[in-house]
C-alpha positions as CSV (number, residue, x, y, z in Angstrom):
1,X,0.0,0.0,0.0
2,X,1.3,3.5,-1.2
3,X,1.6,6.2,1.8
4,X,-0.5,8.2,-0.4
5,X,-3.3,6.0,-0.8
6,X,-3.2,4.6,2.8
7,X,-3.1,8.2,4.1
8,X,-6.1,9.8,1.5
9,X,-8.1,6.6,1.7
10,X,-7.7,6.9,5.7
11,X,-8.2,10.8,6.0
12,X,-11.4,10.5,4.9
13,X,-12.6,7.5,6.4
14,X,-11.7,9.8,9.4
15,X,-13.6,12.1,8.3
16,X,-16.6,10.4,6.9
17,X,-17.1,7.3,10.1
18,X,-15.0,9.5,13.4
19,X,-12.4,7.2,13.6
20,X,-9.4,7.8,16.2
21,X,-6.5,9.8,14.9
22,X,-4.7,6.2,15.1
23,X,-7.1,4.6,12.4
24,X,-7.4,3.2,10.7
25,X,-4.2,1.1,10.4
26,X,-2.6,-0.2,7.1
27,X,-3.6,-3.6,8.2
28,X,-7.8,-2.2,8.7
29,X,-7.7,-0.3,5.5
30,X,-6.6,-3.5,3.3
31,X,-9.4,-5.5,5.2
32,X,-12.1,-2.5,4.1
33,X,-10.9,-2.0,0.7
34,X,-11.0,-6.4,0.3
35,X,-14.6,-6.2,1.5
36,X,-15.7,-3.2,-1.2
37,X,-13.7,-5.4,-3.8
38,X,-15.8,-8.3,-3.2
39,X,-19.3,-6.0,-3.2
40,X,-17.8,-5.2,-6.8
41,X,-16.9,-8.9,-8.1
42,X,-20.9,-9.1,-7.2
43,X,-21.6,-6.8,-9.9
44,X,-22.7,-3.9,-7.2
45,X,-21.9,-0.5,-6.5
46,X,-21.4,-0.2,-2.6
47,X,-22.8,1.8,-0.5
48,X,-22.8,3.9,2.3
49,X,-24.3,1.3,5.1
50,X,-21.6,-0.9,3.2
51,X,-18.6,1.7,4.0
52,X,-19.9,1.9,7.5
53,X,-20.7,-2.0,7.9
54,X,-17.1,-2.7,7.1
55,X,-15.4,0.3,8.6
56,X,-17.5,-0.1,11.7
57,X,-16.5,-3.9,11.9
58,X,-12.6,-3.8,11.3
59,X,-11.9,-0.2,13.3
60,X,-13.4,0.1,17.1
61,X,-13.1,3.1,17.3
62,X,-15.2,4.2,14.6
63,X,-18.1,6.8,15.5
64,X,-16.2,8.2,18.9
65,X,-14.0,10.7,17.3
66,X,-15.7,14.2,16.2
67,X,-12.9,16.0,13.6
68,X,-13.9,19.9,13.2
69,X,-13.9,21.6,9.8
70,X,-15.8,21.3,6.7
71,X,-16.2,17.6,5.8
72,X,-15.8,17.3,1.5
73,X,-16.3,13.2,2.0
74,X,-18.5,11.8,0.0
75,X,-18.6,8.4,-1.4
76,X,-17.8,9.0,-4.4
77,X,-14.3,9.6,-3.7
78,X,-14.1,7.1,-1.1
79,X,-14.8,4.6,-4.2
80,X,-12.2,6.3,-6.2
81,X,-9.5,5.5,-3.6
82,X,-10.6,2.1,-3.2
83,X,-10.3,1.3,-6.6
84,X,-6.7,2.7,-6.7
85,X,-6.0,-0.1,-4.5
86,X,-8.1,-2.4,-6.2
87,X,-6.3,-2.2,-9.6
88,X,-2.9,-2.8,-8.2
């Protein structure tokens, strides 16, 4: 996994599901992007209760931290960086 991709794709996921500064981990994002690659192989677009059924499952802290700011996550580009990793 690229820094780059590990620390877009988990920025947002921050951002999007209020995970704790220290996720999610390199091991937690390849366990979330497997699970949105296999909603794909189904011929399916995932979607948000996916994101949060997997991000919710593989990062505890998820839905405890509160980040300030304006929040440009949307799934769209959540998709887009799953995908990145996807491909490779």
């Amino acid at each position: 996994m690229t820094a780059h991709f590990g620390g877009e794709l988990a920025h947002r996921l921050k951002l999007a599901f209020g995970t704790a500064p220290h996720e999610p981990t390199d091991a937690q994002l390849e366990r979330i992007v497997d699970g949105i690659s296999r909603i794909l192989e189904k011929g399916r677009e995932p979607t948000l209760q996916d994101w949060q059924v997997l991000v919710f499952k593989y990062c505890p802290s998820a839905g405890k931290a509160v980040y300030g700011g304006i929040d440009h996550t949307d799934l769209k580009m959540l998709h887009q960086l799953a995908a990145q990793r996807i491909k490779r």
